[in-house]
MMTF fields as JSON, N, C-alpha, C and O atoms, coordinates in Angstrom:
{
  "mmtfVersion": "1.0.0",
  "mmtfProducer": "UNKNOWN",
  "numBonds": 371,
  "numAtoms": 372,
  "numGroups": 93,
  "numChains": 1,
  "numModels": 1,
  "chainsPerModel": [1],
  "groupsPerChain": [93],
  "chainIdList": ["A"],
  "bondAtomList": [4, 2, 8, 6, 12, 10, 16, 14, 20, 18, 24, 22, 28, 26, 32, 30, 36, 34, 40, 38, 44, 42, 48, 46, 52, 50, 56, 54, 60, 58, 64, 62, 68, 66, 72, 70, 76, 74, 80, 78, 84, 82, 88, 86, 92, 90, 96, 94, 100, 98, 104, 102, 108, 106, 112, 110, 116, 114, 120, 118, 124, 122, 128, 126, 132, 130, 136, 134, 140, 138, 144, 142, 148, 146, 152, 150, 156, 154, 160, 158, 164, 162, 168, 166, 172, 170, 176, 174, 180, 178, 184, 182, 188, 186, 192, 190, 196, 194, 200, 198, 204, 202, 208, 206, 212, 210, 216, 214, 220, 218, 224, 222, 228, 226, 232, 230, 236, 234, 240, 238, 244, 242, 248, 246, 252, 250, 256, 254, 260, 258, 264, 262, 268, 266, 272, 270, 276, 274, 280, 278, 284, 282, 288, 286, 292, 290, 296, 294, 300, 298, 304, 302, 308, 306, 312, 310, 316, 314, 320, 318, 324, 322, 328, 326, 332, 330, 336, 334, 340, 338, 344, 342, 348, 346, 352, 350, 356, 354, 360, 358, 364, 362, 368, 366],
  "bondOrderList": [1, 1, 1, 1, 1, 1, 1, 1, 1, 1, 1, 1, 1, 1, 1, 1, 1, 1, 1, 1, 1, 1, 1, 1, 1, 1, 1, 1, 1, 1, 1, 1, 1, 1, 1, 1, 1, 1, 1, 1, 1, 1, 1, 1, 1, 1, 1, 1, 1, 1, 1, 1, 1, 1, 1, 1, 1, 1, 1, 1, 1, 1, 1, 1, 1, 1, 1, 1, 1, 1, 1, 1, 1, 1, 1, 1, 1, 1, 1, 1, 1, 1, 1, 1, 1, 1, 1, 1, 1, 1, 1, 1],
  "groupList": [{"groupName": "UNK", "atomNameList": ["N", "CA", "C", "O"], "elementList": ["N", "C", "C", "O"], "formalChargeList": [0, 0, 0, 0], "bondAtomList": [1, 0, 2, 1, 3, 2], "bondOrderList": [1, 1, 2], "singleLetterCode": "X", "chemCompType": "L-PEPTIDE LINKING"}],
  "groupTypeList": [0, 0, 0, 0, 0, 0, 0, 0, 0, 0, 0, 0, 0, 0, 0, 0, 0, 0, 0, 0, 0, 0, 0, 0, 0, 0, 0, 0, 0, 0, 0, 0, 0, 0, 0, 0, 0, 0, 0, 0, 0, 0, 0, 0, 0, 0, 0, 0, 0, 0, 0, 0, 0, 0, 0, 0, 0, 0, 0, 0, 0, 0, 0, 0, 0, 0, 0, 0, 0, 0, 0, 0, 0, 0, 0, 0, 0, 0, 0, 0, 0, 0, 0, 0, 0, 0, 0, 0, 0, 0, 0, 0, 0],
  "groupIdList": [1, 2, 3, 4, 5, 6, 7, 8, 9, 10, 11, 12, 13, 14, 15, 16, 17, 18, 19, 20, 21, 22, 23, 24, 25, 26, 27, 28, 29, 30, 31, 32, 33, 34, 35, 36, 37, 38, 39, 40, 41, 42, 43, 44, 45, 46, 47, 48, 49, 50, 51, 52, 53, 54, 55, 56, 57, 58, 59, 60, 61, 62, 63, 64, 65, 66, 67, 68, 69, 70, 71, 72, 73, 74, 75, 76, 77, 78, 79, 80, 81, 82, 83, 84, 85, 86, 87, 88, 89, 90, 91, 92, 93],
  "secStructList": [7, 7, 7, 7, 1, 2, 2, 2, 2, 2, 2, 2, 2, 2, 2, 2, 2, 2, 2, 2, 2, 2, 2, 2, 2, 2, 2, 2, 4, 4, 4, 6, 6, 6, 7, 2, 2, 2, 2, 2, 2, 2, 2, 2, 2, 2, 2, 2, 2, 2, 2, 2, 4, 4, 4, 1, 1, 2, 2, 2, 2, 2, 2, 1, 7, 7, 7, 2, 2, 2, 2, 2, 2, 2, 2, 2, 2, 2, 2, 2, 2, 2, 2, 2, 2, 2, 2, 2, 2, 2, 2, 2, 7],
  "xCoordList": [-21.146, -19.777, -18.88, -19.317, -17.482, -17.013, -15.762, -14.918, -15.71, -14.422, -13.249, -12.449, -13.272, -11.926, -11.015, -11.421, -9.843, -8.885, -7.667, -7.331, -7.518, -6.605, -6.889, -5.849, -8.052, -8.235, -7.306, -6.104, -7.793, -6.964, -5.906, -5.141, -5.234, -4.031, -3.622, -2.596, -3.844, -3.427, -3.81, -3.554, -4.582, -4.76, -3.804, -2.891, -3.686, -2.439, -1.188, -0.885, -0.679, 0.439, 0.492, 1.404, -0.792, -0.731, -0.682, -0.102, -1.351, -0.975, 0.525, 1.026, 1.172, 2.844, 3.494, 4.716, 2.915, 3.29, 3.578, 4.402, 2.528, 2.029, 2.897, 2.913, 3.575, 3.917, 4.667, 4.858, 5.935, 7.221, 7.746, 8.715, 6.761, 6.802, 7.602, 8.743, 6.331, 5.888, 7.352, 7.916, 7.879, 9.054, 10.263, 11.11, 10.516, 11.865, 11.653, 12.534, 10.471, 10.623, 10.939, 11.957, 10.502, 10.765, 12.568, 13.03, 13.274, 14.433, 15.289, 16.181, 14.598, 15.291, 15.643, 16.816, 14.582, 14.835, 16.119, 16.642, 16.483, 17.687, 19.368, 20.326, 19.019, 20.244, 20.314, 20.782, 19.562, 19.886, 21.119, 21.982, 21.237, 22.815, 24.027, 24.989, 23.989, 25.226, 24.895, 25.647, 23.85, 24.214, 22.466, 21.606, 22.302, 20.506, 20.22, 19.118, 21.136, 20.287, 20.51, 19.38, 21.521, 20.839, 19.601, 18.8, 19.682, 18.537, 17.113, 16.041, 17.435, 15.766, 15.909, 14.8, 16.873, 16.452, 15.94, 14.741, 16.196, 15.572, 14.4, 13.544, 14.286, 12.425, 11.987, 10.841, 12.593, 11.839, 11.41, 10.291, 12.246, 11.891, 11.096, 10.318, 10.929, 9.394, 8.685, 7.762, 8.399, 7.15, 6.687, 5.56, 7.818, 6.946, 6.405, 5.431, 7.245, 6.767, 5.732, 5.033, 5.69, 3.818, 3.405, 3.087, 3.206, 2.091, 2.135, 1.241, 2.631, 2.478, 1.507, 0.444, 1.73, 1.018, -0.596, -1.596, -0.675, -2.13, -2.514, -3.551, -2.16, -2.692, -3.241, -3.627, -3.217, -3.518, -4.337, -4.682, -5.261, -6.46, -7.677, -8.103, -8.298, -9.659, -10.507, -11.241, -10.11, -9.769, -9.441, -10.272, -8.128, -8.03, -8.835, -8.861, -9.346, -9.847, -11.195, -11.771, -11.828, -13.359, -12.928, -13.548, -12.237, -11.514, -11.295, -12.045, -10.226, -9.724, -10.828, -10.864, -11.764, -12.418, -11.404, -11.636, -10.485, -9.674, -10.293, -10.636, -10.214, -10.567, -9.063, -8.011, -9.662, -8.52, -7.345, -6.444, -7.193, -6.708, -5.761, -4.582, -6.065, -5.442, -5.025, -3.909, -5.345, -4.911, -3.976, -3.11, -4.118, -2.493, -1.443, -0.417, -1.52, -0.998, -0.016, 1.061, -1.088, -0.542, 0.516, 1.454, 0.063, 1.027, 2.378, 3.486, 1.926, 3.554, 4.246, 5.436, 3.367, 4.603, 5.471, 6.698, 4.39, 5.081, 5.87, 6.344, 6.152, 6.714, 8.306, 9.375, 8.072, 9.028, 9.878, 11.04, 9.159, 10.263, 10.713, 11.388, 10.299, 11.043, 12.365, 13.293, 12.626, 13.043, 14.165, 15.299, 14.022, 14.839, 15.739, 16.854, 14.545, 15.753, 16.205, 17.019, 16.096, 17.252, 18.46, 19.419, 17.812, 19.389, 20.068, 21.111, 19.714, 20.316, 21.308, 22.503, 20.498, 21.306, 22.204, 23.334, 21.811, 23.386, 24.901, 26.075, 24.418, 25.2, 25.427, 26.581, 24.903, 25.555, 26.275, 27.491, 25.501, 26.24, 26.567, 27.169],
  "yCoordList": [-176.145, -176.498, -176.011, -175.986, -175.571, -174.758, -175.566, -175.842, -175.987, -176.68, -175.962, -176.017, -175.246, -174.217, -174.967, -175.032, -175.452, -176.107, -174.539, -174.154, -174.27, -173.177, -172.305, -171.831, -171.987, -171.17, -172.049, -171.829, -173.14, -174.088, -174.051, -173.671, -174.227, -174.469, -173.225, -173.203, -171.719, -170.495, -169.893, -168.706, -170.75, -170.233, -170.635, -169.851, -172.158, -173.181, -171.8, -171.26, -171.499, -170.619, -169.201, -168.842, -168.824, -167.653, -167.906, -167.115, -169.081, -169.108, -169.506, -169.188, -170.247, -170.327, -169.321, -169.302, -168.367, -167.06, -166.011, -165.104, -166.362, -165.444, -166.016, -165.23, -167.193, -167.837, -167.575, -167.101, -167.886, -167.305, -166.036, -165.709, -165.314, -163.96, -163.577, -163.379, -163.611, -163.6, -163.897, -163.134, -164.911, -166.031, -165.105, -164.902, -164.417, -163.756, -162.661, -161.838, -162.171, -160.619, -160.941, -160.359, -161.602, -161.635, -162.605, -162.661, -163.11, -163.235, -161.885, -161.399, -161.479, -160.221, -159.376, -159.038, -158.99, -158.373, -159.158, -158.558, -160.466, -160.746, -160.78, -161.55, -159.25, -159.368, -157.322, -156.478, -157.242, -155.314, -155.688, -154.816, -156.413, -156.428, -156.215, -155.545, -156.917, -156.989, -155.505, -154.543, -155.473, -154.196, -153.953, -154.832, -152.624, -152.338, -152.027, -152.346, -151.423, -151.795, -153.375, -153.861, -154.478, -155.285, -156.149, -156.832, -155.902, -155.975, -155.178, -155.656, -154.238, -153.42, -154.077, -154.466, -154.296, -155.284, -156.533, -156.552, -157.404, -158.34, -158.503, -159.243, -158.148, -157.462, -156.851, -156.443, -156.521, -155.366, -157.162, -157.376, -157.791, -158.869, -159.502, -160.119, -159.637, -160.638, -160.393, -161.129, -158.663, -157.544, -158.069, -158.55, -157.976, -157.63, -159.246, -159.473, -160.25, -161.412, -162.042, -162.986, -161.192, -161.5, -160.767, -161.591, -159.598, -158.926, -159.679, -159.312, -160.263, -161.186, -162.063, -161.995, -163.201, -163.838, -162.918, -163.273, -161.725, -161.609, -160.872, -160.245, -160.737, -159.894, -161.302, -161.148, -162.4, -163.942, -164.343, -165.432, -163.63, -164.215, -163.863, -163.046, -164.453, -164.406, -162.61, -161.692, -162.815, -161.609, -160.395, -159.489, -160.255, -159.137, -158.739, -157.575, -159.687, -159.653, -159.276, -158.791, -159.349, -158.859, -157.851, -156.904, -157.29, -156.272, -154.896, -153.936, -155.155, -154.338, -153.853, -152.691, -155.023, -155.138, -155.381, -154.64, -156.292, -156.584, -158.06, -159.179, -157.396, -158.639, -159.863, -159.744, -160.891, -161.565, -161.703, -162.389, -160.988, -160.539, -159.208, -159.158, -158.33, -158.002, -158.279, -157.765, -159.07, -160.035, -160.456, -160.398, -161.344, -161.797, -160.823, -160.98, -159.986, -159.139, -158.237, -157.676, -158.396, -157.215, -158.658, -158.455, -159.762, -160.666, -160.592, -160.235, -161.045, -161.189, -159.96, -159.929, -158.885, -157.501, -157.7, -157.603, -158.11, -158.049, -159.15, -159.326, -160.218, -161.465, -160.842, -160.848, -160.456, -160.093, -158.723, -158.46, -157.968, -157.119, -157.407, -156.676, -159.149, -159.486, -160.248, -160.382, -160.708, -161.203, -160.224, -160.702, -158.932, -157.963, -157.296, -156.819, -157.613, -157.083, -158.104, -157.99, -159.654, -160.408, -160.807, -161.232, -160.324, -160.014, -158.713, -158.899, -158.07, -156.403, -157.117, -156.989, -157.653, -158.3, -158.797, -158.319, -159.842, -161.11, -160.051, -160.316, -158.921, -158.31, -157.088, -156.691, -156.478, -155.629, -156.332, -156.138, -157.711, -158.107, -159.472, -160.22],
  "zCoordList": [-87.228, -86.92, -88.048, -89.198, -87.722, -88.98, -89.268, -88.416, -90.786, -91.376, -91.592, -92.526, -90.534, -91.306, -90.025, -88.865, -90.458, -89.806, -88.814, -87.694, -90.083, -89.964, -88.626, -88.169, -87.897, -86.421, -86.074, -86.229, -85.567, -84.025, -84.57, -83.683, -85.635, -84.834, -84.965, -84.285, -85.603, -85.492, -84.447, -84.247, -83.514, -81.951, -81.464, -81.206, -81.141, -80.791, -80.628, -79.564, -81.87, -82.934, -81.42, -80.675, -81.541, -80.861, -79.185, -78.441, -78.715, -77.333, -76.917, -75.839, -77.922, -77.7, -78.262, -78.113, -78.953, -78.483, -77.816, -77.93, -76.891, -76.019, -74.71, -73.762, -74.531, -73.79, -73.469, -72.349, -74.853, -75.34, -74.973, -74.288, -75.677, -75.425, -73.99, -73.573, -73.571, -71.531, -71.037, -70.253, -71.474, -70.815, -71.297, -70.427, -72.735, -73.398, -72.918, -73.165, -72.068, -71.412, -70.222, -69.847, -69.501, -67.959, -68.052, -66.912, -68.838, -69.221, -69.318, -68.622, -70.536, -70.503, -69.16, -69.002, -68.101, -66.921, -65.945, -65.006, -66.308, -65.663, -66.57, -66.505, -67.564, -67.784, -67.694, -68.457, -66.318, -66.291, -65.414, -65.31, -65.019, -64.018, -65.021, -64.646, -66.614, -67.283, -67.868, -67.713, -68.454, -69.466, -69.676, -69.727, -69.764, -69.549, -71.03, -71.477, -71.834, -73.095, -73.446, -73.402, -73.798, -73.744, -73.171, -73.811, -71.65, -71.386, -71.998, -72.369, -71.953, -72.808, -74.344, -74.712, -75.273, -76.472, -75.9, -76.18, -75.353, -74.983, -74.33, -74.815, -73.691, -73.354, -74.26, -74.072, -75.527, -76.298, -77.562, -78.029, -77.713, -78.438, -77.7, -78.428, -76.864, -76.055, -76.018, -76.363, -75.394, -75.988, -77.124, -77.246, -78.297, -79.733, -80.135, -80.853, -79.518, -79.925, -79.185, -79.551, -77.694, -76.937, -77.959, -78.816, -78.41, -79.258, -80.609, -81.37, -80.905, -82.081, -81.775, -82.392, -80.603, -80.638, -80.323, -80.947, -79.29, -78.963, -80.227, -80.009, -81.231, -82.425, -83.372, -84.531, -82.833, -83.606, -83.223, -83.681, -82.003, -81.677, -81.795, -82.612, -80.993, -81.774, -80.649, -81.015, -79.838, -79.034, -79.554, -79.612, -80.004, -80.464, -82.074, -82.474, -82.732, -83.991, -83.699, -84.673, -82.716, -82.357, -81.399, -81.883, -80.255, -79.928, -81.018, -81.191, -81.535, -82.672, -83.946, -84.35, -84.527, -85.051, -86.604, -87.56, -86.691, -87.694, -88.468, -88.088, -89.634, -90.927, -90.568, -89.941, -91.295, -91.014, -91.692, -91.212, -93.043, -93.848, -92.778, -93.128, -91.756, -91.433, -90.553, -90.469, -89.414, -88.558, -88.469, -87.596, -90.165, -90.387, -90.565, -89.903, -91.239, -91.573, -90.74, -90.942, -89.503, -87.904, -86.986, -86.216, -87.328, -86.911, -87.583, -87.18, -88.744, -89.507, -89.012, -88.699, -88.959, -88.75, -87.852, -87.84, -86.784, -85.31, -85.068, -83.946, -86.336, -86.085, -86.648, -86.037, -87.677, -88.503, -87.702, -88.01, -86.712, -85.853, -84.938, -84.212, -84.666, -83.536, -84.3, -83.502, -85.484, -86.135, -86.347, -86.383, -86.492, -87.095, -85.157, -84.945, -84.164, -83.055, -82.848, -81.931, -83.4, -83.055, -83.127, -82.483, -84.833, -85.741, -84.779, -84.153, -84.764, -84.236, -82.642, -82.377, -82.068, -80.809, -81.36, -81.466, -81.789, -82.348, -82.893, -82.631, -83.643, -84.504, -83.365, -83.529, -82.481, -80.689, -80.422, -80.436, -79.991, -78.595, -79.006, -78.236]
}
């Protein structure tokens, strides 16, 4: 049995990711009526923030074949560019 706390809830982390994600892309597709690049930034932030979460699991880490050292690593990225097209929206539109 393994004492490492930190999986569950960095699974937890990644399935409300993956959730999120899913939910700010299929959002995004109901704003091609106002304007289609905002719409494509906004799907483009749900994209990167589903791939955040599936780059946190245990899936893609035996998939990919990623240490967990880079795991984290491929998360934060993808956390941190959804972070950066949000700013970019707020400051468009």
């Amino acid at each position: 049995m393994s004492t490492d706390t930190s999986t569950g809830g960095s699974s937890r982390v990644s399935r409300l990711n993956i959730l999120f994600g899913a939910f700010v892309t299929a959002y995004g597709f109901l704003f091609i009526g106002q304007s289609v690049g905002q719409a494509a930034l906004v799907v483009a932030i749900g994209l990167v923030t589903l791939l955040s979460g599936v780059a946190g699991t245990a899936w893609a880490a035996d998939r990919f074949d990623l240490s967990p050292t880079r795991q984290r690593r491929l998360r934060t990225g993808f956390a941190v560019a959804a972070i950066v097209l949000l700013a970019v929206f707020f400051v468009v539109y």
